[in-house]
C-alpha positions in Angstrom: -15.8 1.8 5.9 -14.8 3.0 2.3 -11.5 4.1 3.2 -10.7 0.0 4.9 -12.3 -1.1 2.2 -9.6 0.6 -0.5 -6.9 -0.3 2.6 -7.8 -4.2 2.4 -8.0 -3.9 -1.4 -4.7 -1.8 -1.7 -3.1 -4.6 0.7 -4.4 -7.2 -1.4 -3.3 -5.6 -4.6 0.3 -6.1 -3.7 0.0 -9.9 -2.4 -0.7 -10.8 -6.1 0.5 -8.5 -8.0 3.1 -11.5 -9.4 0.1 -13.3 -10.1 -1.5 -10.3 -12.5 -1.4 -9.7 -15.7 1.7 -7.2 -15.2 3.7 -9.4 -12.9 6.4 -11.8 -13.7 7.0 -13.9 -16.7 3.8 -14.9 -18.5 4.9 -18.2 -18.7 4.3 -18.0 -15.1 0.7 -17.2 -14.9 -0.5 -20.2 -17.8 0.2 -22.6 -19.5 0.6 -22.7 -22.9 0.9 -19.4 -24.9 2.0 -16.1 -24.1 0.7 -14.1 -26.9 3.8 -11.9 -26.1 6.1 -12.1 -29.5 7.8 -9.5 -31.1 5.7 -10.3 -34.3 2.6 -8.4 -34.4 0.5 -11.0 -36.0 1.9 -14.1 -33.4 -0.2 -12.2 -30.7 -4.1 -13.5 -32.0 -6.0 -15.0 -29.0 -8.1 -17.1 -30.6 -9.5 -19.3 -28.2 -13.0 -20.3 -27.7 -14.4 -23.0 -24.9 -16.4 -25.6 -26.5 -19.1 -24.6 -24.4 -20.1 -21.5 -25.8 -18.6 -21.6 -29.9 -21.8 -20.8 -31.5 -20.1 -21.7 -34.6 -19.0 -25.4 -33.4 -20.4 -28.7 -33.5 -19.9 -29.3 -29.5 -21.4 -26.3 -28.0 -24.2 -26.2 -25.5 -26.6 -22.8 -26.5 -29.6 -23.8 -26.1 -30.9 -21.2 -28.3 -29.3 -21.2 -32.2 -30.4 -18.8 -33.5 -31.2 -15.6 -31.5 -31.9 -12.2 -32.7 -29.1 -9.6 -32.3 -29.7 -6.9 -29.9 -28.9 -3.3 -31.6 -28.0 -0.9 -28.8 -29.6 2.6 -29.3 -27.2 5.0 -28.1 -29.7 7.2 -26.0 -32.3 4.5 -24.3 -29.2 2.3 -23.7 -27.0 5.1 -22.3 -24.3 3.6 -24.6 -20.8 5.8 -23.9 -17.7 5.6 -25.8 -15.4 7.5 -23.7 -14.9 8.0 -19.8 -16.6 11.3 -18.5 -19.4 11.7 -21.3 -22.9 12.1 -20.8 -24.1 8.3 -20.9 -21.8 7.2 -18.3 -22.3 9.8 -16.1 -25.7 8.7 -16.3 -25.0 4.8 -15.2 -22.1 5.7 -12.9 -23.0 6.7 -9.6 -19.8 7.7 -7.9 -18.4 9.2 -11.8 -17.3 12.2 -9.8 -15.1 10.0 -7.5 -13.0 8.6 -10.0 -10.8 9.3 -12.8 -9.0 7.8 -15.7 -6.0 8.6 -16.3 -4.0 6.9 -14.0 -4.4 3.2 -13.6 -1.5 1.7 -12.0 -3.0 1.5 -8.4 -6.1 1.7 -7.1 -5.5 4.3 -4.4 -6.7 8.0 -4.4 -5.1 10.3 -6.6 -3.7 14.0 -5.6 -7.1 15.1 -6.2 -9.2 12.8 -4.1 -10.3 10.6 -6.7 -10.0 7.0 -7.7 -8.7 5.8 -10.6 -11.7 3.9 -12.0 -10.4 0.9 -13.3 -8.6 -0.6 -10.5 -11.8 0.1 -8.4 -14.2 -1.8 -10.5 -12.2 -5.1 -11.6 -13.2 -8.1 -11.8 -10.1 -9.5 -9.8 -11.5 -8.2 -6.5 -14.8 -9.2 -7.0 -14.4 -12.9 -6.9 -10.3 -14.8 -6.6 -12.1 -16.8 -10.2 -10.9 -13.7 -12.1 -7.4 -13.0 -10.9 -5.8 -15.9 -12.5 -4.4 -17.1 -16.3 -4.1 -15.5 -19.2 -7.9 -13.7 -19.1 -6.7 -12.2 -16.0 -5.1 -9.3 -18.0 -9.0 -8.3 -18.9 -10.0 -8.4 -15.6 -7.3 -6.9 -13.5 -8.3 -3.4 -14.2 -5.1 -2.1 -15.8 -4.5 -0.6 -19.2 -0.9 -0.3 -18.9 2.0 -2.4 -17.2 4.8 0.3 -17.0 4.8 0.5 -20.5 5.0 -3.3 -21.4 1.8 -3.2 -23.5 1.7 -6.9 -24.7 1.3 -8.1 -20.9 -1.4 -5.8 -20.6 -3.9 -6.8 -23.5 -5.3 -9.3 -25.5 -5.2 -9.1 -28.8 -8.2 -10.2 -31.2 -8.8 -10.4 -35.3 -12.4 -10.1 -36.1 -12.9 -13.9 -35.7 -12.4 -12.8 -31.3 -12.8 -15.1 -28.3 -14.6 -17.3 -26.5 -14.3 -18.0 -22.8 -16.4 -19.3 -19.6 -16.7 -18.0 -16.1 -16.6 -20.2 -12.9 -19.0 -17.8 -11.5 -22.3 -16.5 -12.8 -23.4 -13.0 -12.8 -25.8 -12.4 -10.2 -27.2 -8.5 -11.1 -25.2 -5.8 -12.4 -26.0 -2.1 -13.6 -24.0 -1.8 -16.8 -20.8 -3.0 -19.1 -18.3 -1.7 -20.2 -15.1 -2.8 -22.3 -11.9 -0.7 -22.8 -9.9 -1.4 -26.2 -7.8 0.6 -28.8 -7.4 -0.4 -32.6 -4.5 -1.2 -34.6 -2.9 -2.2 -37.8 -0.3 -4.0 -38.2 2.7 -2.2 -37.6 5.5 -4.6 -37.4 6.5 -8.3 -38.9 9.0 -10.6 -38.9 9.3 -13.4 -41.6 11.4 -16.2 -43.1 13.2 -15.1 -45.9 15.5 -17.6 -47.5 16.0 -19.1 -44.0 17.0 -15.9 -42.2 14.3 -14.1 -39.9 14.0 -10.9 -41.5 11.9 -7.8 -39.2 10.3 -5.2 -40.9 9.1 -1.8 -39.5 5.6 -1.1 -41.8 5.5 2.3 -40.9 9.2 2.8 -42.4 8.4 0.2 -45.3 4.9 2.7 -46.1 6.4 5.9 -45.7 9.9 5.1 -47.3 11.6 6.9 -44.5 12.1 7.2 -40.7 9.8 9.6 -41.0 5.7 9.0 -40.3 3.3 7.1 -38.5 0.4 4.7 -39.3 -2.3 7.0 -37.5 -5.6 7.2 -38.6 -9.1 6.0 -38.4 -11.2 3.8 -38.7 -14.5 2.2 -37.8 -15.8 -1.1 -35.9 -19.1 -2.9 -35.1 -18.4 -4.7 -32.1 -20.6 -8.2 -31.5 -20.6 -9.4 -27.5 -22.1 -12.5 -26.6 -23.2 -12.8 -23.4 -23.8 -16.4 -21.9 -26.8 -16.8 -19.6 -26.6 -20.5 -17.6 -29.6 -22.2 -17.8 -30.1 -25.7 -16.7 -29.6 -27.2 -20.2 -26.2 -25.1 -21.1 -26.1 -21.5 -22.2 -28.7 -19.0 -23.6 -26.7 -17.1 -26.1 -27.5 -13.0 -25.9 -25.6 -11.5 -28.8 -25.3 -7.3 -28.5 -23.9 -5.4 -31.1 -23.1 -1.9 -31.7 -21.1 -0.1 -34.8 -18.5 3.1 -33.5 -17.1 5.7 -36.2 -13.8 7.2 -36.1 -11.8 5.5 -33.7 -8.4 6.4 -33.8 -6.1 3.8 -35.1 -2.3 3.1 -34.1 -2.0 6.3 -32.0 0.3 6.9 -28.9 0.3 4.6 -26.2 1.2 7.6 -23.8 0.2 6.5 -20.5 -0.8 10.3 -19.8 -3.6 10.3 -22.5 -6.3 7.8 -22.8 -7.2 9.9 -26.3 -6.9 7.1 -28.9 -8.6 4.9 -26.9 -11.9 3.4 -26.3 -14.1 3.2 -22.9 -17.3 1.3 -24.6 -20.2 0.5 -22.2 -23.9 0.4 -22.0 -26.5 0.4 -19.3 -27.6 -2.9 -18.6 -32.1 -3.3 -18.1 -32.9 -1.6 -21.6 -32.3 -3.6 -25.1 -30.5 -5.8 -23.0 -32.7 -6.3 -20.7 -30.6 -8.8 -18.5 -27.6 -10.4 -17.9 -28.1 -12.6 -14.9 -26.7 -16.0 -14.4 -23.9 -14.6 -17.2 -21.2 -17.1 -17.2 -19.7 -16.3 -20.5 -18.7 -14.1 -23.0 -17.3 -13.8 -26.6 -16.0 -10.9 -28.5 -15.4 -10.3 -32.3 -16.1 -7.3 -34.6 -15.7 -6.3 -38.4 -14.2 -2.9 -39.4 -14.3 -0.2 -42.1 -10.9 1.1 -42.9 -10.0 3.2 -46.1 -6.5 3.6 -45.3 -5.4 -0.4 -44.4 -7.5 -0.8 -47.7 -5.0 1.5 -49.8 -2.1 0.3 -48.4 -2.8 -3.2 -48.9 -3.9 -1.9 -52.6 -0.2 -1.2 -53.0 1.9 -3.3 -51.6 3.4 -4.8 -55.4 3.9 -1.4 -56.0 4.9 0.2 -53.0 7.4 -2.6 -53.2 8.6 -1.4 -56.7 9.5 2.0 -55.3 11.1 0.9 -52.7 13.6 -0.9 -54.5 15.2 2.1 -55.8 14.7 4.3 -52.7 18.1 5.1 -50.9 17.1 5.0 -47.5 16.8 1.4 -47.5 20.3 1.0 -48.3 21.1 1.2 -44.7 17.7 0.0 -43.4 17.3 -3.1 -45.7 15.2 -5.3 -43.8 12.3 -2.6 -43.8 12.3 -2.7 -48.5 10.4 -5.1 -48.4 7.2 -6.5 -47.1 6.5 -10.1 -47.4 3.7 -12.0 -45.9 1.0 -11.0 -47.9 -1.7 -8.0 -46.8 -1.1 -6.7 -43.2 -4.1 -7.3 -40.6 -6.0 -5.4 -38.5 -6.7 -5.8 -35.2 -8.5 -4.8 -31.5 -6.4 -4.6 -28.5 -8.5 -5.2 -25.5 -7.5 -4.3 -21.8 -10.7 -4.0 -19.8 -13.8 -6.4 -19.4 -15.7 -4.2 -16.7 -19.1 -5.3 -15.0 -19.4 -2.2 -12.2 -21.2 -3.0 -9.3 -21.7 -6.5 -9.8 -22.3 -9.7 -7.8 -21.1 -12.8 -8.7 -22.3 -16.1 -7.4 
């Protein structure tokens, strides 16, 4: 039976893979935005449903004010990274799958699965596997190397968004992200588009990177229906040294994050979940000294002869550069939606 089952789902993969986040055009999968520019900071997803903006006038939480929930990292079997102690713990089948490759869902050389494609959202219920939020919920944390059509990407203000379905029991969440900087921009100078390459602008060279770390506290909301609108369940929990703008190898998953907790604890349940909202603040020394400098990282650059062939990159205008999480995952394993 488990082997049909991955047959059926393998079958069904390819039917709409056009309709995933790494299939044809975005434009073809929503309407409105892609979020896919060349400038960094024309990416944002910023959307929130009516519905559930806590911060709104129109919402319909039922509860307005409610307590955060702190996760503990041992009684909520909080994990940070695929294979550690706390999700072997709420993963039954952990020895059956594996997380480096993600493109398909069928078994790898060594008879394992590669766990997100086997624990999307997409296959659970045909509510997940279309529009833009699709990307979360498709299982995939690369398309072929086309990284824009397989994230969304969030400031600390986040997003908001509903759920046709509701959750009906589930064993734990999990999220996969990766952090990042700023690392390119293009602006209007004196009319003429003008792109500039931060790291080169930073380091004065073609030499360097922007890697380093920093730290986030994470805020989800869950949504619980109710029969008056939504009880709002906000959960947060704070993660140090998380690498920042490091390789996006597809043969490493080092730099990023596989953030989950087990579900019946703090949070002691998420049924009739039909929404959720992300956002976050950050600690980051290093965006905080380059921002610092900018006037007179500016100055030096002026009379720096590298620029003299690479002039777009003296420069940077547009005021401080941003931080930001890149999300690719929103995993509920073993759920069942109604």
């Amino acid at each position: 039976m488990k082997m049909k089952r991955f047959l059926c789902k393998s079958l069904l993969l390819v039917m709409v893979f056009g309709l995933t986040a790494c299939g044809y055009s975005l434009n073809e999968l929503y309407y409105g935005d892609s979020y896919n520019s060349p400038n960094f900071a024309d990416n944002y997803y910023k959307v929130w449903d009516d519905d559930i903006n806590y911060k709104g006038s129109k919402n319909k939480i039922t509860n307005s004010n409610p307590e955060t929930i702190v996760l503990d990292k041992a009684t909520d079997y909080v994990f940070t990274k695929f294979g550690e102690d706390n999700f072997n713990l709420v993963e039954p089948r952990h020895d059956d799958y594996v997380y480096i490759n993600d493109f398909t869902e069928e078994i790898t050389g060594e008879d394992l699965y590669p766990y997100g494609p086997n624990n999307n959202l997409s296959d659970i219920n045909d509510s997940f596997r279309y529009g833009y939020m699709s990307k979360l919920f498709d299982g995939q944390l690369f398309c072929d190397g086309d990284y824009e059509k397989a994230r969304v990407q969030i400031d600390t203000s986040g997003f908001g968004r509903t759920f046709s379905k509701e959750l009906y029991s589930s064993t734990y969440f999990a999220i996969s992200f990766k952090t990042s900087i700023e690392y390119r921009r293009i602006v209007d100078v004196d009319g003429q588009d003008v792109e500039i390459d931060i790291s080169k602008w930073w380091n004065g060279s073609n030499v360097g990177s922007l890697v380093h770390d920093c730290g986030i506290n994470l805020t989800i909301n869950f949504y619980l229906k109710n029969a008056h609108g939504y009880e709002r369940v906000p959960v947060s929990y704070e993660i140090a040294d998380i690498p920042s703008n490091g390789s996006e190898d597809p043969l490493t998953r080092a730099n990023y994050i596989l953030f989950g907790f087990e579900i019946g604890h703090s949070v002691p349940s998420l049924d009739r979940c039909a929404g959720i909202s992300i956002e976050y603040t950050y600690t980051d020394a290093y965006l905080d000294n380059i921002n610092a400098q900018i006037t007179a990282k500016n100055e030096s650059n002026a009379t720096n002869a590298y620029f003299n062939s690479n002039e777009s990159s003296r420069h940077l205008y547009g005021g401080p550069i941003q931080h930001s999480v890149l999300l690719y995952e929103v995993l509920f394993p073993t759920s069942i939606w109604h």
